[in-house]
C-alpha positions in Angstrom: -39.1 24.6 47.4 -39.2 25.6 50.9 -39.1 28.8 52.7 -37.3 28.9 56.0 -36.9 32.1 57.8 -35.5 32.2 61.4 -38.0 33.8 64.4 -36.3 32.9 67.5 -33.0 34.0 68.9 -30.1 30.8 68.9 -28.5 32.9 71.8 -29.5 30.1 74.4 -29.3 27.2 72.2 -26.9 24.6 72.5 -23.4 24.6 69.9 -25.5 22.2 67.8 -27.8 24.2 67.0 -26.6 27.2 66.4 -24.5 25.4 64.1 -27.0 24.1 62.1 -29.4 27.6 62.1 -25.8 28.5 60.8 -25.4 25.8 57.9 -28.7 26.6 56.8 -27.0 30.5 56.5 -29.9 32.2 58.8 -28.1 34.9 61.1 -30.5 37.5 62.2 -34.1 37.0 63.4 -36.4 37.6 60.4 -33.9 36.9 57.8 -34.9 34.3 55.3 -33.7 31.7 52.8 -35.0 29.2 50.2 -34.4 26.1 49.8 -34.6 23.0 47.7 -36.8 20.1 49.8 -33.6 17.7 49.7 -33.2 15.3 52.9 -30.4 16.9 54.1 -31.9 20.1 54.3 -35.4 19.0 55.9 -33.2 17.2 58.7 -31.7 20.6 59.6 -35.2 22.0 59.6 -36.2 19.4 61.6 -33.2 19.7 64.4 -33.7 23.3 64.8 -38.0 23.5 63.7 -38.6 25.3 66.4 -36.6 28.3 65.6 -37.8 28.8 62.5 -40.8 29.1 60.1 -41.3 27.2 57.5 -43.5 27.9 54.1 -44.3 25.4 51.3 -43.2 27.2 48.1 -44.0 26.5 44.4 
């Protein structure tokens, strides 16, 4: 499990990425989510990894 929570504004960011900070179902700064580690969700991480924090969970 992974922890993802969104720290940065997508205001400036291209369609891409907010559509992925979207996908991932983050829409306010601070607000947070957990996730399975699957491949498809560590590649969203990944594209958008500087928006967001990310915690290891159990």
């Amino acid at each position: 499990m992974i922890k993802v929570t969104l720290i940065k504004s997508v205001s400036n960011e291209t369609k891409t990425v907010k559509a992925t900070v979207e996908a991932l179902g983050l829409k306010k700064i601070g607000q947070t989510k957990t996730f399975e580690e699957s491949p498809a969700v560590l590649g969203q991480v990944k594209k958008a990894g500087y928006l967001l924090k990310v915690e290891k969970g159990e």
